[in-house]
C-alpha positions in Angstrom: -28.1 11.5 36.0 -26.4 15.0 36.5 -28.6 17.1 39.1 -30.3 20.1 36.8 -31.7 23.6 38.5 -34.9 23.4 41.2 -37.0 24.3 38.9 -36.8 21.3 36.4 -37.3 19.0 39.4 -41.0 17.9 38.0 -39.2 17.2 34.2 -36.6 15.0 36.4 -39.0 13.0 38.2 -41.7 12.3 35.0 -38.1 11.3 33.1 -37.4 9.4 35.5 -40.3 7.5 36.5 -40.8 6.8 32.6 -36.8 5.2 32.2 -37.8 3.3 35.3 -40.9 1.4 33.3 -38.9 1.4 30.8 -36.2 -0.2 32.5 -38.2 -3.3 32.7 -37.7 -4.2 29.2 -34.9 -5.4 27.5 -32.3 -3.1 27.1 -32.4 -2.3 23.7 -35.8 -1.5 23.4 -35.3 0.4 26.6 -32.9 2.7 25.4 -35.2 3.8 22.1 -37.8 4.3 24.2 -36.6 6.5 26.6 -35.0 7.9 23.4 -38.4 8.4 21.7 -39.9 9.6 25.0 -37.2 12.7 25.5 -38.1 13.6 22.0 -42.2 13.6 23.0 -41.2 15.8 25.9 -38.9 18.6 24.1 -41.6 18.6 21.4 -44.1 19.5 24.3 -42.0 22.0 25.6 -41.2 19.9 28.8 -37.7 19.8 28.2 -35.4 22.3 26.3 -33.2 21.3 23.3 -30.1 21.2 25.5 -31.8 19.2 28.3 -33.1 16.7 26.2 -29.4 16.1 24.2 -28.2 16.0 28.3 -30.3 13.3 29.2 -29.6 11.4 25.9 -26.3 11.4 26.7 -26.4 10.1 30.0 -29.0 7.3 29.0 -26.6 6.2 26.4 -23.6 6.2 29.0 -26.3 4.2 31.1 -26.6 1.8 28.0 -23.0 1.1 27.2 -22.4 0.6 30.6 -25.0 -2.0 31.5 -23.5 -3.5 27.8 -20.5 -3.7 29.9 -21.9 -5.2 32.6 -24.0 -8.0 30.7 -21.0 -8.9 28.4 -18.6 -9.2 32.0 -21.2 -11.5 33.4 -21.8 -13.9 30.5 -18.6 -13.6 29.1 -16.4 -13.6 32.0 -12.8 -12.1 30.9 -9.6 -10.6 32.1 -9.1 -8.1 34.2 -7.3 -5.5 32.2 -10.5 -5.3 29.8 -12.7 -2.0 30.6 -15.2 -2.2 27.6 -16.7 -3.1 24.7 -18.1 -1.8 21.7 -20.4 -3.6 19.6 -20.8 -1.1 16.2 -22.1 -1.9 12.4 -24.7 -1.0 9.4 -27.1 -2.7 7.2 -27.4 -0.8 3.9 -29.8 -1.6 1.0 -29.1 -0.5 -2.9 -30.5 -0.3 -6.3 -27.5 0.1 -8.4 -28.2 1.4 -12.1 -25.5 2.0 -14.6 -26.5 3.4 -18.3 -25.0 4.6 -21.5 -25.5 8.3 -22.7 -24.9 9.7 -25.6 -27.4 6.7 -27.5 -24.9 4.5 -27.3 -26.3 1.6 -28.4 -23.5 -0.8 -27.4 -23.7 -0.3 -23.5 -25.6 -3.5 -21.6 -27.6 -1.2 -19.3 -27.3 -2.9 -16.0 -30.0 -2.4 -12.8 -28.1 -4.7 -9.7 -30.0 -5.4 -6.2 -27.3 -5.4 -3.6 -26.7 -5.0 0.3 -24.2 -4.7 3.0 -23.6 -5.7 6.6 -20.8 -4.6 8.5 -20.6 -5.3 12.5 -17.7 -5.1 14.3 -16.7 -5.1 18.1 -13.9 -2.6 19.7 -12.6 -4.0 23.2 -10.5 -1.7 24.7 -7.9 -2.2 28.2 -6.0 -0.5 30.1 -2.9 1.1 29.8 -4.3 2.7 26.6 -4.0 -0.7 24.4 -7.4 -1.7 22.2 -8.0 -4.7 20.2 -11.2 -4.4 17.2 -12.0 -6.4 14.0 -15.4 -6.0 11.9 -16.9 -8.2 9.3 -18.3 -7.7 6.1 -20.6 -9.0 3.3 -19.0 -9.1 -0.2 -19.2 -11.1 -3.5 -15.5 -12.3 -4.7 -13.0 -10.2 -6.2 -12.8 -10.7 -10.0 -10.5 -13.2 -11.6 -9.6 -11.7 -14.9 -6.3 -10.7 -15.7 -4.7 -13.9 -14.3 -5.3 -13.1 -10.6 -6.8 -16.3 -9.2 -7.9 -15.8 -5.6 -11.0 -16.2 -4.0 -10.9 -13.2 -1.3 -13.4 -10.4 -0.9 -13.6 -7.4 -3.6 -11.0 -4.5 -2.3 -13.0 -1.8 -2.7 -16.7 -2.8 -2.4 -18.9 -4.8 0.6 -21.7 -5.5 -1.4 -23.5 -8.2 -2.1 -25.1 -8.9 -5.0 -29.1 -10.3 -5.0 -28.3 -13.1 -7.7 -28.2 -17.1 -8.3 -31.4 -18.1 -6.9 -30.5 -17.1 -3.3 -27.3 -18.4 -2.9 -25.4 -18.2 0.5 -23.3 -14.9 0.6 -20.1 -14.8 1.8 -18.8 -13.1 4.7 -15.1 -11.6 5.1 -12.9 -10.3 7.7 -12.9 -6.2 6.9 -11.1 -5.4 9.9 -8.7 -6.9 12.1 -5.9 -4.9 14.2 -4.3 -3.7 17.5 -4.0 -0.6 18.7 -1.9 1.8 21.7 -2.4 5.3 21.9 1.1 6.1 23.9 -0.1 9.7 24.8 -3.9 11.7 25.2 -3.6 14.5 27.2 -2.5 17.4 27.4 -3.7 18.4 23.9 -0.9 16.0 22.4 -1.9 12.6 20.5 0.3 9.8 19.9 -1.1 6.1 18.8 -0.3 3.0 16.4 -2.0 0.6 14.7 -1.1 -3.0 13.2 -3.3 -4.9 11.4 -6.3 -4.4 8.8 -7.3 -1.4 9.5 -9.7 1.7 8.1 -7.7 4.1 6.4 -6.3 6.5 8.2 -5.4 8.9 5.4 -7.8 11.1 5.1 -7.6 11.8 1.5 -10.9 11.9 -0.7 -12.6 8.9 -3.0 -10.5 10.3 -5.8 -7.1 8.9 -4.0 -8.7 6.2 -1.8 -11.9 4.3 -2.1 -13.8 4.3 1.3 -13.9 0.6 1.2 -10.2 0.0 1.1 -8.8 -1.3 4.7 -5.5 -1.4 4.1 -3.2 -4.3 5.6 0.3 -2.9 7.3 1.1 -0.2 10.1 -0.3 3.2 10.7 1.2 6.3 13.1 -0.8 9.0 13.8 0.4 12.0 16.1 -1.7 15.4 17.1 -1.9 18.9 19.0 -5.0 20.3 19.9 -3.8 24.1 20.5 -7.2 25.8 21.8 -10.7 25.1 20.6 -9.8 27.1 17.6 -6.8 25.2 16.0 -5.2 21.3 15.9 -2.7 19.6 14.1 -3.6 16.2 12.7 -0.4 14.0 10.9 -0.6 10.6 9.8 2.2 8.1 8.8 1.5 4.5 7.5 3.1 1.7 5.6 0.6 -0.5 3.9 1.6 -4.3 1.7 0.3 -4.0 -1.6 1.3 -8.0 -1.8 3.5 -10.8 -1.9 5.5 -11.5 -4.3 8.9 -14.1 -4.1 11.3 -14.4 -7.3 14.5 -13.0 -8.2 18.3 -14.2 -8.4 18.2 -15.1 -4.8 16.8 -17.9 -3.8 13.5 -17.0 -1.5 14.1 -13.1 -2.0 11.0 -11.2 -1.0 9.8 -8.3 -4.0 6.6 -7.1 -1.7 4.6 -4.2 -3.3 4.0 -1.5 -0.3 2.8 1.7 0.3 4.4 4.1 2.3 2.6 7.8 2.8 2.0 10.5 5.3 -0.2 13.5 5.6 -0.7 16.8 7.7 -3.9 18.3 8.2 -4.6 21.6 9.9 -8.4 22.5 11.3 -9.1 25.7 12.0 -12.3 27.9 13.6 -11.6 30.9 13.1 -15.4 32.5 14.3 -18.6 30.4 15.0 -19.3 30.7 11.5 -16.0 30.2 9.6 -13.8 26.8 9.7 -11.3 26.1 7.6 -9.5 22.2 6.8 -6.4 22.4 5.2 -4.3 18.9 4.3 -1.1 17.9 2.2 0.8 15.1 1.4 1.3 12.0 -0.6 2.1 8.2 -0.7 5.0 6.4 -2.8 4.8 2.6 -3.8 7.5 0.6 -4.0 8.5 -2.6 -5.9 5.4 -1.7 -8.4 6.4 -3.6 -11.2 5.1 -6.5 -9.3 1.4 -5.0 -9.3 0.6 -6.6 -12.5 -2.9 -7.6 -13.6 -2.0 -11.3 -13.2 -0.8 -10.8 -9.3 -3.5 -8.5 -7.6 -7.1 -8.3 -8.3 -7.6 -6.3 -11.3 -11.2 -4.0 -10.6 -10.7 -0.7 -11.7 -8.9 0.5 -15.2 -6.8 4.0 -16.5 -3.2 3.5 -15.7 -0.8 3.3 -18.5 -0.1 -0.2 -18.9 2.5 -2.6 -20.7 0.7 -5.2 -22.9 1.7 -7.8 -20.1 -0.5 -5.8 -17.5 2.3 -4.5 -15.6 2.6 -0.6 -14.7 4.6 1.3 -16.5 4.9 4.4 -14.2 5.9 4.6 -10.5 3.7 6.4 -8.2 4.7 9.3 -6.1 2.1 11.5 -6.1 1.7 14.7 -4.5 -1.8 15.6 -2.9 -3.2 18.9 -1.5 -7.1 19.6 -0.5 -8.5 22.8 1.0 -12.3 23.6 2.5 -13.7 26.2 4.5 -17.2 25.9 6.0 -19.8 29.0 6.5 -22.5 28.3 9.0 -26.0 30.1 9.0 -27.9 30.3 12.2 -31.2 28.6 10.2 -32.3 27.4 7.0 -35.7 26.4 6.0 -36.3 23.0 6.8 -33.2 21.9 8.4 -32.5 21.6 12.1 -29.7 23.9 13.6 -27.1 25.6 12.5 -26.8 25.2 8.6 -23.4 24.9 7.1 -22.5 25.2 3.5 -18.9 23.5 2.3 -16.9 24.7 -0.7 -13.8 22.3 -0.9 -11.5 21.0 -3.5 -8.6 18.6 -4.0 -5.4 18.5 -6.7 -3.1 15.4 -7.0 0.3 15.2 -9.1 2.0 12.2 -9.5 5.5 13.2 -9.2 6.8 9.9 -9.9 5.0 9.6 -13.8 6.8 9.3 -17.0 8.3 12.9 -17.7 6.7 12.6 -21.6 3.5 11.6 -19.9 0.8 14.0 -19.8 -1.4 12.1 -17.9 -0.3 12.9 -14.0 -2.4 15.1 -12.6 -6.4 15.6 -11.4 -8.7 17.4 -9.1 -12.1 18.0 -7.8 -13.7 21.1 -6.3 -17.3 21.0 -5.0 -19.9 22.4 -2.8 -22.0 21.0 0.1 -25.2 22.1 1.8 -26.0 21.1 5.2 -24.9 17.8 6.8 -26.7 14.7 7.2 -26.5 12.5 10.4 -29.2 13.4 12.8 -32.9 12.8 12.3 -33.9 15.2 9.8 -31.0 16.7 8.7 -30.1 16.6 5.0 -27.4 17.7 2.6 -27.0 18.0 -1.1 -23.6 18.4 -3.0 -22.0 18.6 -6.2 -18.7 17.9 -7.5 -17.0 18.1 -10.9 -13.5 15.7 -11.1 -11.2 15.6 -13.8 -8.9 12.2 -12.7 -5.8 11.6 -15.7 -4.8 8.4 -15.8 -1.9 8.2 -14.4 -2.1 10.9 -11.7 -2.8 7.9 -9.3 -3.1 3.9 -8.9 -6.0 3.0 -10.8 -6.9 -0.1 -8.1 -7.3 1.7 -5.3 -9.0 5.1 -6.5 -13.1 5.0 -5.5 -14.6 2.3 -7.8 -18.6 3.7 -8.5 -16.8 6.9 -10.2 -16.6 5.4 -13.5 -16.9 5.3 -17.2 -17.2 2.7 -20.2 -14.9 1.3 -22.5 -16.6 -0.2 -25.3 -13.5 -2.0 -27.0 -11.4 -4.4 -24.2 -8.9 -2.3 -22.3 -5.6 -4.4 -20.9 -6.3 -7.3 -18.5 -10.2 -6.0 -18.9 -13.3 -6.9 -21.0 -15.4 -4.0 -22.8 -17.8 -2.7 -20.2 -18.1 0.0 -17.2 -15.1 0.6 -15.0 -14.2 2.8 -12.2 -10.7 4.5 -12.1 -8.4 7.2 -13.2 -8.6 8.4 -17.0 -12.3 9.5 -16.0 -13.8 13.3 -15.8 -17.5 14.4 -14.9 -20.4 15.2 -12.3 -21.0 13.9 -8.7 -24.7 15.1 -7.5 -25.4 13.6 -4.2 -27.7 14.4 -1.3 -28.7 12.7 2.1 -31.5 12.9 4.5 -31.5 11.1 7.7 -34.7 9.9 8.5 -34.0 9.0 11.8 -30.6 9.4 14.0 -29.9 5.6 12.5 -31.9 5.6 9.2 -30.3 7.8 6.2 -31.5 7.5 2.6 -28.8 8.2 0.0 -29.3 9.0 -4.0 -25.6 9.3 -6.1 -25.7 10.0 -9.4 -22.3 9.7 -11.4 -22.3 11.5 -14.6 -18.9 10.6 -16.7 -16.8 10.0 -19.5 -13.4 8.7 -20.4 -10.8 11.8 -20.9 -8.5 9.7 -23.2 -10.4 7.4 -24.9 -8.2 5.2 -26.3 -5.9 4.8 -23.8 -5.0 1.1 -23.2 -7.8 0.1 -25.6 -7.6 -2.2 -29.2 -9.4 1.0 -31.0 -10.9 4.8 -30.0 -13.4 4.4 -28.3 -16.4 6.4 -30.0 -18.5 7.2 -26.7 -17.6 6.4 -23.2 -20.2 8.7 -21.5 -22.6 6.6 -19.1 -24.9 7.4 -16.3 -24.1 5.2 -12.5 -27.2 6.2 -10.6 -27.1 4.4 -6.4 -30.4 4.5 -4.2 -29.1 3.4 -0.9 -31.2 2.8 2.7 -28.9 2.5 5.2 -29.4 1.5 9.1 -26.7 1.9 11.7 -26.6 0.4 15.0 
């Protein structure tokens, strides 16, 4: 541990000789304790605020490195390896999805569901790093034609159903990575593979589930500790898809986009976060209901389930961030977000009138560390072709009481939805956070895609989530 003034000799030495006791049990436990003890000894006064988040720090150094050490010895491997990371979550949910508006025709729905992600990072010299993670999931649906049995593409939950069946497992993650330069303030990596998503474009463009399958580029500059440059380059398959006039010609939907992002702190009070840019996908005829898994609904469709736009949007998103010193019952410094996102799908129809949406929302506080807590709100008006319906966050939804193409009558994330987000967070414990998301929705075209107008499409998707993280 780092050597602190004379006069915190005494703290050093009671630290100390607890984390030795403590030393004696198994490493896990030993590393909550000392955790837990730290926290007994700044509420005491024994230790300031910064001295206890010092020695944290180091214990958790001390941890990953006797992780290290355990995993070298029973797991002997090569020599170019210099660690590992072991990293995942266990999250509980009561998912409830109602009609509004008295609609007596919605089936109101109350699901029991969970998810369990772990993964493992190995990283190795010269800068290279190897990961994959695993996740819980039911199958993805098989209407519309599409007949695989893989995971759902944007959701890891599993649903409590079928007298306790066995639940399936699937690879989320599973990629290589080099990061060619880090220094100097300059970034340069790539990454092959399944990977997380590393377009940082909202749920309104990408659902947070969705690890994408193809090649990623990302390049930075970190000017001072006031401004950096973030951009991001990627080329994703959508699928595979073999036909044409030449025998074994390949038709593969892919997804080729880039972004630039520039952060900024202009005092300790004020940030600022502003992004653009876009993706274009090509060969999207292909992208029928019959050849991918068909989850979420609101692009204009041809009666055979294929797309009858392209896609090129355009995407821009702004925030800036105010921090107060204090706020009643909230630790630290208390920020409040106001942030907003616009999309325009360059690439639509030019008599369609359905290519464009955007959010804007506020946040206050941040959840994340025991006791901290947040609550936002967010109003999102998605047209239905401003974006691919299958890939667009999946819980922000509304009904469709007559069948839509490829679809049966029921509740559907998507595009061709406006409403409410009201969401807020409190973190129980650094790894314990409880979660309540209330969706609040209806269809903006109503009978787009559908047999008949639909009369109401309003409906209520309420979440209660636990989640752990380890």
């Amino acid at each position: 541990m780092k050597k602190l003034k004379n006069h915190n000799h005494t703290k050093v030495a009671l630290f100390a000789g607890a984390a030795a006791l403590m030393a004696l049990t198994p490493n896990t436990h030993a590393q909550s304790s000392v955790d837990a003890l730290l926290n007994k000894l700044e509420q005491k006064g024994i230790l300031t605020v910064d001295e206890a988040k010092e020695l944290k720090a180091e214990n958790q150094q001390d941890s990953a490195a006797d992780l290290n050490k355990a995993m070298n010895s029973r797991f002997p491997t090569s020599d170019w390896i210099t660690s590992y990371k072991l990293y995942g979550d266990f999250r509980g949910r009561i998912d409830d999805q109602t009609g509004m508006d008295g609609n007596k025709t919605f089936a109101d729905r109350i699901r029991y569901r969970y998810r369990l992600r772990a993964g493992l990072i190995v990283s190795m010299k010269d800068n290279l790093e190897a990961g994959f993670s695993i996740t819980s999931g039911d199958t993805a649906p098989t209407t519309g034609g599409y007949g695989g049995g893989g995971g759902q593409p944007l959701s890891n939950n599993s649903t409590l159903q079928d007298n306790g069946t066995k639940k399936n497992i699937y690879i989320d993650t599973a990629y290589g990575k080099w990061t060619a330069l880090n220094s100097d303030g300059w970034l340069l990596s790539t990454t092959i593979g399944k990977m997380y998503n590393p377009l940082q474009f909202t749920p309104m463009v990408f659902d947070p589930d969705w690890t994408p399958e193809g090649a990623a580029l990302q390049g930075g500059y970190t000017f001072n500790d006031q401004h950096s440059i973030l951009v991001n380059g990627v080329a994703f398959i959508e699928d595979q898809e073999v036909g044409g006039t030449d025998k074994g010609s390949v038709r593969a939907p892919a997804l080729f986009g880039g972004q630039a992002i520039w952060n900024a702190n202009w005092t300790r009070r004020i940030g600022t976060s502003l992004g653009l840019g876009g993706y274009a996908i090509v060969n999207s005829t292909n992208l029928t209901t019959a050849n991918v898994p068909y989850v979420n609904q609101g692009n204009s469709r041809s009666s055979a389930g294929g797309l009858i736009n392209d896609y090129t949007p355009i995407i821009a998103d702004a925030s800036v961030t105010y921090k107060l010193d204090s706020f009643p019952l909230y630790p630290g410094a208390f920020p409040i977000k106001l942030s907003g996102e616009y999309i325009n799908n360059v690439g639509a129809n030019q008599n369609d009138n359905n290519n464009q949406g955007y959010w804007i929302g506020i946040m206050f506080g941040k959840s994340g560390k025991k006791h901290a807590w947040d609550i936002s709100y967010r109003y999102e008006y998605l047209e239905a072709d401003a974006t691919y319906d299958q890939l667009v966050d999946d819980d922000n939804g509304a009904y469709y009481q007559n069948a839509p193409t490829g679809g049966a009558p029921g509740y559907y994330g998507g595009t061709n939805v406006k409403g409410s987000l009201i969401k807020a967070n409190y973190s129980i414990t650094d790894s314990l956070t409880f979660t309540f998301s209330c969706f609040l929705n209806d269809l903006i075209n109503p009978g787009l895609n559908a047999s008949a107008g639909e009369s109401k499409s309003g409906a209520v998707h309420a979440m209660a989530d636990l989640m752990w993280k380890f």
